[in-house]
Backbone bond lengths (Angstrom), bond angles and torsions (degrees), N, CA, C in turn:
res aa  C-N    CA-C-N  psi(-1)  N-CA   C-N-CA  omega(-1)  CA-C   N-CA-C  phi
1 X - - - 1.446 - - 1.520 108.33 -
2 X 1.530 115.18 127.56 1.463 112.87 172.49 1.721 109.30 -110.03
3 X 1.061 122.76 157.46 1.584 109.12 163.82 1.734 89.28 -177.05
4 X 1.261 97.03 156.33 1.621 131.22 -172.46 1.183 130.56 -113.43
5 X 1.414 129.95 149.27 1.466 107.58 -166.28 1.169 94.78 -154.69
6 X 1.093 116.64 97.95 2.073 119.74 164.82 1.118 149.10 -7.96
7 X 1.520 107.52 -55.09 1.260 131.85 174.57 1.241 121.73 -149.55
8 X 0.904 139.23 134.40 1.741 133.13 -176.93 1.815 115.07 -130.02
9 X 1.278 96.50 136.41 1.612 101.07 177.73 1.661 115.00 -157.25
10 X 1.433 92.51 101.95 1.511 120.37 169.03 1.462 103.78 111.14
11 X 1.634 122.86 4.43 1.569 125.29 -170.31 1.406 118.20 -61.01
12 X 1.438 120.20 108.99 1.578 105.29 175.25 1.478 104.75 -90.43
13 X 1.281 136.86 -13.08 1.696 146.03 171.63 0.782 104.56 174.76
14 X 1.833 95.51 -165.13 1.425 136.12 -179.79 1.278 106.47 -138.77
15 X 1.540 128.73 149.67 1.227 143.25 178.71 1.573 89.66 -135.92
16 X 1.627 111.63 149.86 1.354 147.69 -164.33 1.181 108.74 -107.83
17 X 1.628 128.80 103.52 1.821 126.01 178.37 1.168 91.03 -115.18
18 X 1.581 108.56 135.91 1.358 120.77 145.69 1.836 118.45 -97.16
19 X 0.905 93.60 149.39 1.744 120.12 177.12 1.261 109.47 -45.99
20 X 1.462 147.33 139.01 1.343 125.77 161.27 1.823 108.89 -130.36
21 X 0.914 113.52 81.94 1.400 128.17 -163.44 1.762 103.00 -29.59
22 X 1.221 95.69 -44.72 2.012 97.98 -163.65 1.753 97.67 -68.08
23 X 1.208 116.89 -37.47 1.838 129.70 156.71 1.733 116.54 -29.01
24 X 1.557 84.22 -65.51 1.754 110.63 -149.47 1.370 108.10 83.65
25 X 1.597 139.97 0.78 1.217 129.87 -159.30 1.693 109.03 -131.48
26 X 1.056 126.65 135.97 1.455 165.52 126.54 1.773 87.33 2.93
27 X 1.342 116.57 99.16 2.073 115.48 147.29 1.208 109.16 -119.49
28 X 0.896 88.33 165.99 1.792 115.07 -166.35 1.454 71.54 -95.27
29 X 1.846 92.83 143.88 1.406 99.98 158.19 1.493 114.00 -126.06
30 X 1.293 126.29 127.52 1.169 151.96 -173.40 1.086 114.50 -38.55
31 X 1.431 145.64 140.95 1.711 152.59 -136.62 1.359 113.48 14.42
32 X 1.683 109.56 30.66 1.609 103.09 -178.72 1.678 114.30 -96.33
33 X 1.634 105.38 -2.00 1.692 103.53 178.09 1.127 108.78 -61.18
34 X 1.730 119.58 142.89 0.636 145.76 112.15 1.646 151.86 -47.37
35 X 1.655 145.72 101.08 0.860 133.42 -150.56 2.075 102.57 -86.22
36 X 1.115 127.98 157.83 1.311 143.19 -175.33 1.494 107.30 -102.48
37 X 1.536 109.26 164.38 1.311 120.87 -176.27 1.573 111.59 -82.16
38 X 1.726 124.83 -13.79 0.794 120.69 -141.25 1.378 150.66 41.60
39 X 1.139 145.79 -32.40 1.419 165.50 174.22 1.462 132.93 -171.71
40 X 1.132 119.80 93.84 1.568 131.59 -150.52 1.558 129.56 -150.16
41 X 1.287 128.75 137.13 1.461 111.37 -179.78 0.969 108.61 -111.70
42 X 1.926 119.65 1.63 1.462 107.25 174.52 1.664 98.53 -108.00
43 X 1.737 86.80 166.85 1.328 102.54 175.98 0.954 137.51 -71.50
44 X 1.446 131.99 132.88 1.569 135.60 -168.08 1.406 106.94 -100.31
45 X 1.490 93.70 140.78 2.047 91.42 154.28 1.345 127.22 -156.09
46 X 1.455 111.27 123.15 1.148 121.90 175.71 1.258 135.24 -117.68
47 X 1.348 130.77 164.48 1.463 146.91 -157.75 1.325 119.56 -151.02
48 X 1.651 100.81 136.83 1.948 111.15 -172.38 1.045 93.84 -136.66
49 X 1.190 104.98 160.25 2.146 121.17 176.75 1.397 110.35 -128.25
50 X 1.008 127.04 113.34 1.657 136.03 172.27 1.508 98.63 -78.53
51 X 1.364 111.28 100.68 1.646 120.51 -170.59 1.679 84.82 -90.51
52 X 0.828 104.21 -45.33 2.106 109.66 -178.61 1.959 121.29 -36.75
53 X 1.785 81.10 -49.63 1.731 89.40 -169.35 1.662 109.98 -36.02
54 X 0.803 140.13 -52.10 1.547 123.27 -167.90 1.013 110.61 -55.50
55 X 1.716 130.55 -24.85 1.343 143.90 -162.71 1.431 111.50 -78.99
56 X 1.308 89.16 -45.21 1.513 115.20 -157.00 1.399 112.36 -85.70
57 X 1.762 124.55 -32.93 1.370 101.23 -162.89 1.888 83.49 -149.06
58 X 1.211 106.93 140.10 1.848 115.08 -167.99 1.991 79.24 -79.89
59 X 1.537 85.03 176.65 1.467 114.21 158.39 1.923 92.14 75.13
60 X 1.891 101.81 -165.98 1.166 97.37 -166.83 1.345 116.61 -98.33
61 X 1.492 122.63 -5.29 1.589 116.63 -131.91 1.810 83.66 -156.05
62 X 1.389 93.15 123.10 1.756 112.00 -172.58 1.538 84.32 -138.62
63 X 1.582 76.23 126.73 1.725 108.76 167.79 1.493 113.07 -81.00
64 X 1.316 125.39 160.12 1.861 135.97 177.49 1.326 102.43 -165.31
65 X 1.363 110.99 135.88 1.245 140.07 151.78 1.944 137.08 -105.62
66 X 0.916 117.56 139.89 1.502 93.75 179.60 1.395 98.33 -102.97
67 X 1.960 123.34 168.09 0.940 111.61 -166.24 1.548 68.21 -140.71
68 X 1.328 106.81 158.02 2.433 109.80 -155.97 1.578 74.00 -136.65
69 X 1.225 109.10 125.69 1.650 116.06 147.91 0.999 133.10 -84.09
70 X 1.328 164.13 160.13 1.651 128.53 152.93 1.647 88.65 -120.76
71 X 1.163 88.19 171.50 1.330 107.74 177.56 1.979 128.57 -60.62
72 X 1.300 98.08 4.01 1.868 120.92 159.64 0.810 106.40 -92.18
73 X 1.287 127.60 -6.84 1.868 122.98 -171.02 1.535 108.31 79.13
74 X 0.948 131.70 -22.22 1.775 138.29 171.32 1.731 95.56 -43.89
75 X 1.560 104.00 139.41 1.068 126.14 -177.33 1.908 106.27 -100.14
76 X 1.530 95.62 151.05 1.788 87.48 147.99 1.431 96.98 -164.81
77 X 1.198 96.04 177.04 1.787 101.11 179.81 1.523 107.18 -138.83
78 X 1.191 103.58 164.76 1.257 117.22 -170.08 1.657 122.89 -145.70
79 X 0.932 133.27 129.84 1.335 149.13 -151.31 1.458 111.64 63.25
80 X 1.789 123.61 -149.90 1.275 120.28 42.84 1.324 121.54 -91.53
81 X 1.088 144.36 176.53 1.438 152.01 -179.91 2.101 109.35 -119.12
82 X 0.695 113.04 140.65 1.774 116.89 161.70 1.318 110.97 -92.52
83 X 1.575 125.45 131.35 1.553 115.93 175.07 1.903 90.13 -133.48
84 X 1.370 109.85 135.15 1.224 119.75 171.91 1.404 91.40 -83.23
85 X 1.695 101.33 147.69 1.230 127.35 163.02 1.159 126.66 -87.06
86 X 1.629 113.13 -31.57 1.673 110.37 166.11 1.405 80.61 -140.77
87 X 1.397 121.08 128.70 1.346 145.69 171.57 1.873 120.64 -69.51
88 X 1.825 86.38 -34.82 1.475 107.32 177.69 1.402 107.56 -50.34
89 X 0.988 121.52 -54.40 1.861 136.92 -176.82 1.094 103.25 -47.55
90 X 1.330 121.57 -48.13 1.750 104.86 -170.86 1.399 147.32 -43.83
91 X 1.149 143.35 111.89 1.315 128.32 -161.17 1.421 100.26 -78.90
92 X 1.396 114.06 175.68 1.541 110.10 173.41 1.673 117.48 -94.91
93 X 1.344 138.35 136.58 1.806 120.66 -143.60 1.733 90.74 -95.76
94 X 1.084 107.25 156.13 1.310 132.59 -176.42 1.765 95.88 -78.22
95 X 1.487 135.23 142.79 1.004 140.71 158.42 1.590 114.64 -85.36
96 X 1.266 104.55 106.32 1.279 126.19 164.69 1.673 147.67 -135.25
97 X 1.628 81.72 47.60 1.742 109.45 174.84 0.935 133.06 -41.79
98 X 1.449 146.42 57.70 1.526 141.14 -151.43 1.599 108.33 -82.99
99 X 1.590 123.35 19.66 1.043 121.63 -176.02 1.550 110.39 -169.09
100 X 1.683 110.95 171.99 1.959 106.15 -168.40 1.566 71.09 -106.93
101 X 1.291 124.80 160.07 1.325 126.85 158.70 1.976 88.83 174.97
102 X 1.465 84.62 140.88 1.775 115.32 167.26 1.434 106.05 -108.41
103 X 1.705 94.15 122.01 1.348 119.61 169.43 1.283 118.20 -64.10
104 X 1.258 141.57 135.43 1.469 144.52 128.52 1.619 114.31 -4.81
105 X 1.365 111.55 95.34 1.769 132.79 -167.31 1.824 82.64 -57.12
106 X 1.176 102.22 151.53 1.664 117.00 174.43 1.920 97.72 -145.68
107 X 1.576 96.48 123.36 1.085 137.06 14.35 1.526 91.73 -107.13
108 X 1.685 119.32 171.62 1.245 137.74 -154.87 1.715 81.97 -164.33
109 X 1.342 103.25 120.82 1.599 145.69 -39.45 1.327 105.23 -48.06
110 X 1.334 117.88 131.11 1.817 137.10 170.41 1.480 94.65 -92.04
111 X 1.550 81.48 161.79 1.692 108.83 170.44 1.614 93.74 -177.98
112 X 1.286 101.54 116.63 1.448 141.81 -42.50 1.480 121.53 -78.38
113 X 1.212 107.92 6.84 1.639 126.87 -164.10 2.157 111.77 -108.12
114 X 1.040 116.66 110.62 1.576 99.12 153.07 1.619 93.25 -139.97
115 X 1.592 89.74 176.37 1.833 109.67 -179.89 1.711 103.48 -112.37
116 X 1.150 102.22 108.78 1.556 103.10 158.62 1.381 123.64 -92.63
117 X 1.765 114.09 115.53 1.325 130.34 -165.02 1.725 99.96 -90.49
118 X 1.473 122.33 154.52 1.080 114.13 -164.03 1.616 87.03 -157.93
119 X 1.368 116.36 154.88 1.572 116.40 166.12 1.615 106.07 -142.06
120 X 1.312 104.36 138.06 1.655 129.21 166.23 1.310 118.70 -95.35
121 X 1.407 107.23 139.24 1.655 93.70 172.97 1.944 120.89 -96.67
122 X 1.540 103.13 -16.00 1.108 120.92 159.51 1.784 133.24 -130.52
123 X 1.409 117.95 -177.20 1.652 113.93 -169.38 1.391 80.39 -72.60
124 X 1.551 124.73 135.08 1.654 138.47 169.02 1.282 96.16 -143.19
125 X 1.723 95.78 155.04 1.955 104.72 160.04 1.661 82.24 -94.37
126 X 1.923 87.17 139.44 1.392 104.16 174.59 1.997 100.51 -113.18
127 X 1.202 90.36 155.18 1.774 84.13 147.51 1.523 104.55 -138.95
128 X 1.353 112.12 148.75 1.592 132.30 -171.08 1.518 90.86 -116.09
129 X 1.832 118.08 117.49 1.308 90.86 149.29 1.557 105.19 -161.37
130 X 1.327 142.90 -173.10 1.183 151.91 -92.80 1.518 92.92 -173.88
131 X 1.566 102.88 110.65 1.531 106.68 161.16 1.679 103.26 -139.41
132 X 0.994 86.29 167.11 1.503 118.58 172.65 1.491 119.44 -57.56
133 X 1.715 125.65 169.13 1.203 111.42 -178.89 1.717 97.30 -96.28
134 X 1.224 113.87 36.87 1.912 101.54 -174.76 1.991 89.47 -152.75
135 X 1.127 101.37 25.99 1.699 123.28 -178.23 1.384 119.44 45.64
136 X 1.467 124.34 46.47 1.016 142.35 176.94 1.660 94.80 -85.82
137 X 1.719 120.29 131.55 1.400 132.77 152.92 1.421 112.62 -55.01
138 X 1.068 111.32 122.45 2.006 108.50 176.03 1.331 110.74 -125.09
139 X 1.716 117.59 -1.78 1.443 117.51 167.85 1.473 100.44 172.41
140 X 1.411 101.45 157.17 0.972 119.06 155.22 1.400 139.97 -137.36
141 X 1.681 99.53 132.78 1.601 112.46 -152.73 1.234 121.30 -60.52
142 X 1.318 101.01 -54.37 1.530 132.72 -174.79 1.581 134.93 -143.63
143 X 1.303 130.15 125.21 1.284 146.36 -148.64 1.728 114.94 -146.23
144 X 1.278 95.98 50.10 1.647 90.63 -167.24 1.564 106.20 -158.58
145 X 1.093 111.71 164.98 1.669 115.15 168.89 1.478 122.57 -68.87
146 X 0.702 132.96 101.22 1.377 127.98 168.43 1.374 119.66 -84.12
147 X 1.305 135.86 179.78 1.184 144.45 150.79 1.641 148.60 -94.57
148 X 0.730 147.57 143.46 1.444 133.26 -127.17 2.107 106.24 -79.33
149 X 0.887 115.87 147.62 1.250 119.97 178.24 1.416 109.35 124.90
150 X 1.707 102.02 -156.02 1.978 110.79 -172.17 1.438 107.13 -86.48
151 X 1.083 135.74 128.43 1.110 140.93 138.45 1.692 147.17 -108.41
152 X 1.362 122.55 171.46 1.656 97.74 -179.48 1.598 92.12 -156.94
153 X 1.081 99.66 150.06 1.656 114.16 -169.71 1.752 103.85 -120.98
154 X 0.861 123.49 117.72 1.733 117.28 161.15 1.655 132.25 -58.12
155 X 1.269 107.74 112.70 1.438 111.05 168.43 1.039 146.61 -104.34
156 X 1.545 128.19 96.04 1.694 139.18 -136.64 1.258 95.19 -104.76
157 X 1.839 120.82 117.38 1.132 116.71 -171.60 1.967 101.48 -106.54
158 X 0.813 111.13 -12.73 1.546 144.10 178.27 2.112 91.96 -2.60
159 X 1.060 94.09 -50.93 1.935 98.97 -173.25 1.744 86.31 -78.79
160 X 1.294 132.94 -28.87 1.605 106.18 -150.96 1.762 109.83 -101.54
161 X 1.311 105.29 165.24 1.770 96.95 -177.78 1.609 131.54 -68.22
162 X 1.236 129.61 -179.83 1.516 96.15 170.75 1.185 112.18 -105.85
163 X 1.210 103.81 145.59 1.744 122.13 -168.53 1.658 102.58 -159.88
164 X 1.831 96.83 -167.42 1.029 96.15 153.36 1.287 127.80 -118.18
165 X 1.797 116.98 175.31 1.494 116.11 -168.10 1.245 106.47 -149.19
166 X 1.956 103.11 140.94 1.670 96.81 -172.37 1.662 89.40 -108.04
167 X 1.433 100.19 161.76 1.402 129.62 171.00 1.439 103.39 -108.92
168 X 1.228 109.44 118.80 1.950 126.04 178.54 1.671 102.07 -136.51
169 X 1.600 87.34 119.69 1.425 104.20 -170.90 1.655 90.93 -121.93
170 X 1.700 99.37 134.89 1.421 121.34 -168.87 1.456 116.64 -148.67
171 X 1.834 101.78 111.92 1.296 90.82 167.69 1.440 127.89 -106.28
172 X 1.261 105.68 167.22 1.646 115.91 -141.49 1.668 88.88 -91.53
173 X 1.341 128.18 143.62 1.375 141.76 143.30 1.288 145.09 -80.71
């Protein structure tokens, strides 16, 4: 697992949970902390290896979460994520969109980066775009036909202030 973190303030770590399906619940897995920058404006990045997972959990697809301490002891978590274990296996998924609907952007709150996932049920011109909380346009994602199924577009807010921002997905007639 790799992941990055922008800025940090008050972080004493991260600890590594895997999923345990027969549970339903989120464990910490043991020598998986990670130590934090504590207070910082540059970006960090770090990386862990679950040498265990094959051991640990059947089938193809193991869930992870991180769980962030800071230095108050206050918790948070973050994701979960899916990581295939052998990628080779995968079949390729059948498109079967029975609806237009925009996913929940991950991660939420970004800085400066999230992916807004979106699904079609047929080839449409879509437009993807980005307003403001006072309905000001601040971009636009997407302007084109696509083809039917999931997709996700990246939205780099990096120039804009922090606030909030809606995602309005529209297809064209």
């Amino acid at each position: 697992l790799e992941w990055t973190t922008i800025s940090k303030i008050n972080n004493y770590g991260f600890y590594v949970q895997r999923y345990i399906p027969s549970t339903q619940t989120f464990v910490t897995i043991d020598n998986s902390f990670q130590p934090g920058a504590g207070y910082t404006l540059q970006p960090q990045y770090y990386s862990w290896s679950d040498n265990e997972a094959p051991i640990a959990i059947g089938g193809n697809e193991i869930q992870y979460r991180l769980k962030q301490i800071d230095n108050d002891g206050l918790e948070h978590y973050h994701g979960p994520i899916t990581v295939l274990k052998n990628p080779s296996n995968v079949r390729e998924h059948e498109t079967n969109i029975s609806e237009y609907r925009v996913l929940k952007n991950y991660p939420n709150p970004f800085n400066p980066t999230t992916d807004i996932q979106f699904n079609i049920e047929q080839k449409e011109k879509v437009t993807l775009k980005i307003y403001n909380s006072i309905g000001q346009e601040i971009a636009i994602l997407a302007d084109e036909n696509l083809e039917a199924g999931a997709h996700s577009i990246q939205f780099n807010g990096n120039n804009l202030p922090t606030g909030v921002y809606i995602a309005m997905l529209q297809i064209v007639k």
